[in-house]
N, C-alpha and C positions, 0 to 999 in steps of 0.2 A: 174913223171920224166921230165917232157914238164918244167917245172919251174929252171928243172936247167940247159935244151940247149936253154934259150931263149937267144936271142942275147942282148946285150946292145945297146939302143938308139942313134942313131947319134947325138939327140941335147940334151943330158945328162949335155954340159958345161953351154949350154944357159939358163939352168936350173938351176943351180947351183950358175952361176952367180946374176940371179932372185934372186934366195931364197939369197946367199951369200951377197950382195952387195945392191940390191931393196930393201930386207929383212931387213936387217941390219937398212936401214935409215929411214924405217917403224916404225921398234920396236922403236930407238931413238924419232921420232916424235909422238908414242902415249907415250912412257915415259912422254917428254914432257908435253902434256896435263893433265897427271896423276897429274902431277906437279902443274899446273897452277889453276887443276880444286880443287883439294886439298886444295892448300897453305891456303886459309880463311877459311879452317874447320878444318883442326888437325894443331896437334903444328908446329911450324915453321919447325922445325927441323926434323922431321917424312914424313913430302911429298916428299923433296928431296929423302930421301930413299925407298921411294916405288917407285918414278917414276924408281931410277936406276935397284930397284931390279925385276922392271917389263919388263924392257927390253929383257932378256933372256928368258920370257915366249912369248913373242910378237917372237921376233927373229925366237928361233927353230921349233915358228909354222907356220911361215913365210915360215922356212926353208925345214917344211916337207910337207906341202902344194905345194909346188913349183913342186914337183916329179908326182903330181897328176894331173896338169894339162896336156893335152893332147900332145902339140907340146912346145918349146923352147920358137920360138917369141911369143905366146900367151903369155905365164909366164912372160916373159918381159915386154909386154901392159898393161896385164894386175895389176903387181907388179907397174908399171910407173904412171899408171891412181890411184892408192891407194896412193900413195907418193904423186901426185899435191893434190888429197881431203885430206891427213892428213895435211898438209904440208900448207893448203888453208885456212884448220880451225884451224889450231897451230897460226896461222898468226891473224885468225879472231877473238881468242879467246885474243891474247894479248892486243888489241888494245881498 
């Protein structure tokens, strides 16, 4: 019964936000890569569709990982710090 008078979290938004919004431009930039890293092995036409249809697996694990980290701002650091390394090597990989 302790599980259903526990309180909810004060930094529940900051978390949400994390997974919601960090999340979100995570999943798009390994999309991305799915895309890039793809394109010269399956048909032209075939990588665009995985990289989109992998974004909602990248996303809501983004999004459910987010609740498990411990405090708000950490999810947020550490969501920020995974966005400049995908975002560093999306960059590194196009060039």
């Amino acid at each position: 019964m302790k599980i259903l008078k526990q309180k909810l979290q004060p930094d529940w938004w900051t978390k949400t936000f994390a997974g919601a919004f960090l999340g979100m431009s995570f999943a798009m930039a390994m999309g991305a890569m799915i895309v890039l890293l793809h394109t010269s092995q399956t048909d032209a036409s075939i990588a665009p569709q995985l990289g989109m249809w992998s974004i909602p697996w990248f996303w809501l694990s983004a999004f459910f990982i987010a609740y498990f980290i411990p405090k708000g701002w950490q999810s947020v650091v550490i969501f920020s710090i995974a966005n400049v390394l995908a975002y560093a090597l999306l960059f590194w990989l196009r060039d």
